[in-house]
C-alpha positions in Angstrom: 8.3 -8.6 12.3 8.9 -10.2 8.9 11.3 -8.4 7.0 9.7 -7.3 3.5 11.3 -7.5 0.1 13.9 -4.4 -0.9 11.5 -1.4 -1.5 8.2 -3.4 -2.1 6.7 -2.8 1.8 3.7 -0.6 2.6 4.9 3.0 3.2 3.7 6.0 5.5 4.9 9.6 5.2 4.1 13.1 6.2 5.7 16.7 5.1 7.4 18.4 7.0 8.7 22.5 6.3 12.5 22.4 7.2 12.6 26.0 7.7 10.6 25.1 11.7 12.1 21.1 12.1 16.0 20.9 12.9 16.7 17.7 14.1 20.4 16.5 13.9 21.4 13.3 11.7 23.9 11.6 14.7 26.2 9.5 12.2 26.1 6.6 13.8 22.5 5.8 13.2 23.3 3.1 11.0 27.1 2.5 12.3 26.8 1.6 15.6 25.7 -2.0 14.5 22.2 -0.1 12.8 21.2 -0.1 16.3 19.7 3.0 16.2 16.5 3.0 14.5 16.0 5.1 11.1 16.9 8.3 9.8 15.9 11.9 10.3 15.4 14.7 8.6 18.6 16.6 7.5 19.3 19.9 9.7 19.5 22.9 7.4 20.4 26.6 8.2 18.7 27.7 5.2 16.3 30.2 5.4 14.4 29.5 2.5 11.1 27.0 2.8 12.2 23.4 2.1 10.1 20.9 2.1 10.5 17.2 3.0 8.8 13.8 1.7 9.5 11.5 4.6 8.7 7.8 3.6 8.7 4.7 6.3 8.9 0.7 5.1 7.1 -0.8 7.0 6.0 -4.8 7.1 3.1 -5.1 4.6 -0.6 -5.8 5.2 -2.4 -8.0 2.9 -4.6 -5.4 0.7 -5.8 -6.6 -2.4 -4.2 -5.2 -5.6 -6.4 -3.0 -7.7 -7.8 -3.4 -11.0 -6.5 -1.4 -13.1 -9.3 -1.6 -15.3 -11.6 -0.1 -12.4 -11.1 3.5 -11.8 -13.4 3.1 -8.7 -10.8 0.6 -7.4 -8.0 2.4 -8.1 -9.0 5.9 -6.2 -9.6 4.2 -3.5 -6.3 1.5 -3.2 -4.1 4.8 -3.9 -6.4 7.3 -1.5 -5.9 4.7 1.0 -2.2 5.0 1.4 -0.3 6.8 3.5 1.4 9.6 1.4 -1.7 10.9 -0.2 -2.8 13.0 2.5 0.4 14.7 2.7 0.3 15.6 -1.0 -2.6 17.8 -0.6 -5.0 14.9 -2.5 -8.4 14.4 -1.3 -11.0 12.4 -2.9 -12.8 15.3 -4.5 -10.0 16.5 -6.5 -9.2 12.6 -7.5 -11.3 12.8 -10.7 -11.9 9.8 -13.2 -8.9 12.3 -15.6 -6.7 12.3 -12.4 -7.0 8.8 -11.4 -6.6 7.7 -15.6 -3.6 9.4 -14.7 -2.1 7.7 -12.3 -3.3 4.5 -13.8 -1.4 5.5 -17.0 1.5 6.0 -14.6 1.8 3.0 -12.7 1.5 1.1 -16.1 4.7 3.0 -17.5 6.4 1.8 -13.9 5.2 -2.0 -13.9 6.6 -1.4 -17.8 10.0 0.2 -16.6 10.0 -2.7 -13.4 9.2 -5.9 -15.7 5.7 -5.7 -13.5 2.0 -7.7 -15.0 0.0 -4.6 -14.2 -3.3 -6.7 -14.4 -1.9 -9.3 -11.5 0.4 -7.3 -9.4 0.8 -8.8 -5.8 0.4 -7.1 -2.8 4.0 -6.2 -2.2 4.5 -4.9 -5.7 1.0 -3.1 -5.7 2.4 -1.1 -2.7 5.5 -0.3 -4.5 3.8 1.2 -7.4 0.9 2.8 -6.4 1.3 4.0 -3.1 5.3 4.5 -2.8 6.9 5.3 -6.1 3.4 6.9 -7.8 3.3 9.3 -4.9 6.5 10.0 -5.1 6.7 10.9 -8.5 3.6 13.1 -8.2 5.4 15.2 -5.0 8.7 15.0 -7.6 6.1 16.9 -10.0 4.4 19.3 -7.7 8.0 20.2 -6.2 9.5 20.4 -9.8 6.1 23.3 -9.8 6.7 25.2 -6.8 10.2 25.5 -7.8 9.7 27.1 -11.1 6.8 29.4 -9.8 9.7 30.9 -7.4 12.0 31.3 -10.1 13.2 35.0 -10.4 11.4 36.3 -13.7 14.3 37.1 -16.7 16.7 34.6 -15.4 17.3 31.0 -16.0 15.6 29.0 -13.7 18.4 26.5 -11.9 17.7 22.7 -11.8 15.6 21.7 -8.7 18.1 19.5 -6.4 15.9 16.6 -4.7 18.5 14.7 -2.2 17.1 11.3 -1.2 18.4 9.9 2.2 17.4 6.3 2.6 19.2 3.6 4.5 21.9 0.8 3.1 20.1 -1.6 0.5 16.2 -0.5 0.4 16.2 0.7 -3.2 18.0 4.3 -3.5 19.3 4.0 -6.7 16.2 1.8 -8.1 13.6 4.4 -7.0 16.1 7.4 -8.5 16.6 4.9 -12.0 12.5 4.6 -12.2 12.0 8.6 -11.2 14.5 9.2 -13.8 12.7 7.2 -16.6 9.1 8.4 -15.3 10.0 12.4 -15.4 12.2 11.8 -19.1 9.2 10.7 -20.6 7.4 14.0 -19.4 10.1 16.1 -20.8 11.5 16.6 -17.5 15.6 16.4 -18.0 17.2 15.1 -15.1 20.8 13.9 -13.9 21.4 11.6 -10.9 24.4 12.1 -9.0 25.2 9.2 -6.0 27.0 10.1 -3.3 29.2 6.8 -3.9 30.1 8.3 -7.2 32.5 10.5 -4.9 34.0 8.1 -2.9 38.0 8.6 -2.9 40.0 7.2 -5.6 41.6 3.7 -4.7 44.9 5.4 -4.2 43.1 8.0 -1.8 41.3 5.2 0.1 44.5 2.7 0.6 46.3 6.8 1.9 43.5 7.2 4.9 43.7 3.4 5.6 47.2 3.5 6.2 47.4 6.8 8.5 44.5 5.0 10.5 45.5 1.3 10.0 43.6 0.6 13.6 40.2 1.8 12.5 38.4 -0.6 10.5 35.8 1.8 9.9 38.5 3.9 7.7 40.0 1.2 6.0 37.2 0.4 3.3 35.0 3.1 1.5 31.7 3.7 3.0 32.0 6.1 5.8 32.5 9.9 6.5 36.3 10.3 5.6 36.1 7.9 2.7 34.7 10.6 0.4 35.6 13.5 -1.9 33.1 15.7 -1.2 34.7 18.7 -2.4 34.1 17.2 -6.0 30.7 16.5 -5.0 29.7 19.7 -4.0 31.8 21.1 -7.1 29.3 18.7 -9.7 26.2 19.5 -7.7 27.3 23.5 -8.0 28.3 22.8 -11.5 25.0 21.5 -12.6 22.8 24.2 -10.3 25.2 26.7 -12.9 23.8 24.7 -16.1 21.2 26.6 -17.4 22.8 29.8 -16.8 25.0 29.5 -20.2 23.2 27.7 -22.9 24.5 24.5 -24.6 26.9 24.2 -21.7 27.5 20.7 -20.7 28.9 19.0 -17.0 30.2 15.7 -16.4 29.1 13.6 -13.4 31.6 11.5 -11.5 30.8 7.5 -11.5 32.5 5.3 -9.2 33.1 1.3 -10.5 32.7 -1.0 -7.6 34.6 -3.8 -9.8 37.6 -2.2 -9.9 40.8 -3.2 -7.8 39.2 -6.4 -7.6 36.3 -5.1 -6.3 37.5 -2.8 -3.8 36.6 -0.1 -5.9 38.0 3.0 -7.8 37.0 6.2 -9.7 35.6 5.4 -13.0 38.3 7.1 -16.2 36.6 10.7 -16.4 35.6 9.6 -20.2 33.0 7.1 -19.2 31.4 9.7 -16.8 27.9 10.9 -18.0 27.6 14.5 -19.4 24.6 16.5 -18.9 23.7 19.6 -21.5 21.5 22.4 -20.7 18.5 22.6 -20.1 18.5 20.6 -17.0 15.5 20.2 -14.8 16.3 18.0 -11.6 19.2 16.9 -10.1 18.5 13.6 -7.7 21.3 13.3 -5.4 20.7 10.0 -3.5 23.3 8.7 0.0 22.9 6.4 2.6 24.5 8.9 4.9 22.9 12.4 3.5 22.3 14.8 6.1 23.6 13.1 8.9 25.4 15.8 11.3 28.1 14.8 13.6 27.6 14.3 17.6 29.7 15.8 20.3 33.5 14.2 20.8 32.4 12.6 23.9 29.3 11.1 22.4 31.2 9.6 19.6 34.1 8.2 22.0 30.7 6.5 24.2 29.3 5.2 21.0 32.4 3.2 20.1 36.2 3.5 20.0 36.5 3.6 16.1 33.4 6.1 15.6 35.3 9.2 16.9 37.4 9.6 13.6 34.4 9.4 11.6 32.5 11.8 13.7 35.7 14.3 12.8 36.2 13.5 9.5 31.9 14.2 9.2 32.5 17.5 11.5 35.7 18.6 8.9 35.0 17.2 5.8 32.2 20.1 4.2 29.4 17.4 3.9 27.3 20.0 5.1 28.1 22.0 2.4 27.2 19.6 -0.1 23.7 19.0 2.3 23.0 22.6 1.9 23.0 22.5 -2.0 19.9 20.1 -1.4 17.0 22.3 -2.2 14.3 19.2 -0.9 14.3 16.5 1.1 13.0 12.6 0.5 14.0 10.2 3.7 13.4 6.7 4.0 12.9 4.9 7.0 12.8 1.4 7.8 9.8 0.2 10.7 13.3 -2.4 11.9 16.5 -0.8 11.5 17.8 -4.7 11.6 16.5 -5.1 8.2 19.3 -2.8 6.6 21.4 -5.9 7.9 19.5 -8.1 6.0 19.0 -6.1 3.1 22.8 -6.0 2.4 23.0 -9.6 2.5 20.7 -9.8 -0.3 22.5 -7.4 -2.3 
């Protein structure tokens, strides 16, 4: 199939309650040469309801954009995607306020994406109106449902959305436009990468050298290469905001530049601070929710993947997957265009 542009493909999706869906995340999904083909859900032990927005790129059909002019048009170009459905949206409920609505929205997005909304083509149609506007209206009706359970009295914690989406196909771009979308709705909302928790250089050139066979060890990236006890301390951290008013938390940021670009934690002064109130916290990794495989499985897989599979088993990644109150995962239609995605990066 013809690999699509980063994030612009047609998507499909369906929702899924965590509490009754426990598939494992094998690591090597994407390691083993991205031979394996997409990601799944995360596997929680939680027993509250979560709720998961799983999206799939796809290669794109040739659907003529909507006129944004044309409410008739639009209902049905954003009807006729896949995530609708899932968000509980059915054409009698899409009223000409509702679909003003999203029209409004999509023209903030092309705005925010440097997009002609008048002569969008199909690929960037797609984008808008049927990945990143539904998207941002399940954002919204999560953002809801998590306020409504709120305990009555007590500050209500930031919502934490973790979006698990394979190497290249927009993480951060989607979480930047999400970002700008729910600020201009008064939603306040931090962003927290798991890349922004790598080791320090230092840290990283330490676990290459006590496994200077393992290529997989020796650059940032994989399970090992992370701190993820500061990660689950920020995520914690900001969950605790709203609890004391005026209270403020600082959010790691990794520089890729550094060390001549082999990376290295950013000086703590340039990290961004948060202040209560805060809303939503997006917490966005290629490698969120994976869960490791059996020892034997990893040794089969490949002779370097056994010390990531430990280092995912040790490590407390699922404790920072547990802090994730929802889900959204991306998956690609052709695992081979994570390959191909990087390239263009």
């Amino acid at each position: 199939a013809e690999m699509p542009p980063v994030s612009v493909a047609a998507v499909s999706a369906h929702l899924v309650d965590t509490r009754t869906y426990r598939a494992n995340v094998p690591f090597d999904n994407i390691c083993r040469s991205c031979r394996r083909r997409g990601v799944h859900p995360p596997a929680s032990s939680r027993p509250r309801q979560r709720v998961k927005l799983s999206v799939s790129v796809m290669a794109l059909s040739e659907v003529t954009s909507p006129d944004p002019s044309d409410r008739a048009a639009v209902r049905d170009y954003v009807l006729g995607g896949p995530l609708i459905d899932q968000l509980s949206i059915s054409r009698e409920n899409a009223t000409d306020d509702v679909v003003d609505r999203w029209t409004s929205v999509a023209a903030r997005l092309c705005d925010q994406l440097s997009m002609e909304q008048a002569s969008l083509d199909p690929a960037q149609a797609s984008r808008v109106y049927r990945y990143y506007l539904p998207v941002y209206l399940w954002c919204l009706a999560r953002l809801e449902a998590h306020r409504s359970a709120s305990a009555p009295g007590v500050a209500c914690p930031p919502l934490v959305l973790g979006l698990s989406a394979p190497q290249g196909c927009g993480k951060t771009t989607l979480v930047a436009q999400l970002t700008r979308l729910l600020d201009a709705d008064g939603v306040r909302a931090a962003s927290v990468s798991i890349d922004d928790v790598y080791l320090t250089g230092a840290e990283q050139e330490e676990l290459a050298n006590i496994n200077p066979h393992n290529p997989l060890l020796k650059f940032r990236g994989n399970a090992g290469s992370h701190d993820v006890e500061l990660g689950v301390r920020t995520i914690e951290s900001l969950k605790a905001l709203n609890a004391i008013p005026g209270s403020t938390t600082a959010v790691p940021r990794y520089d890729k530049t550094m060390r001549g670009g082999r990376g290295d934690r950013a000086p703590r002064d340039t990290w961004p601070t948060h202040t209560a109130p805060l809303h939503l916290v997006m917490l966005e990794g290629w490698m969120l929710g994976f869960s490791p495989v059996g020892d034997e499985a990893a040794r089969e897989a490949g002779p370097h993947l056994a010390a990531v599979n430990r280092e995912l088993r040790r490590g407390g990644y699922d404790r920072l997957h547990l802090a994730v109150d929802d889900w959204v995962v991306v998956r690609v239609e052709h695992i081979e265009w994570v390959r191909e995605w990087r390239l263009e990066a």
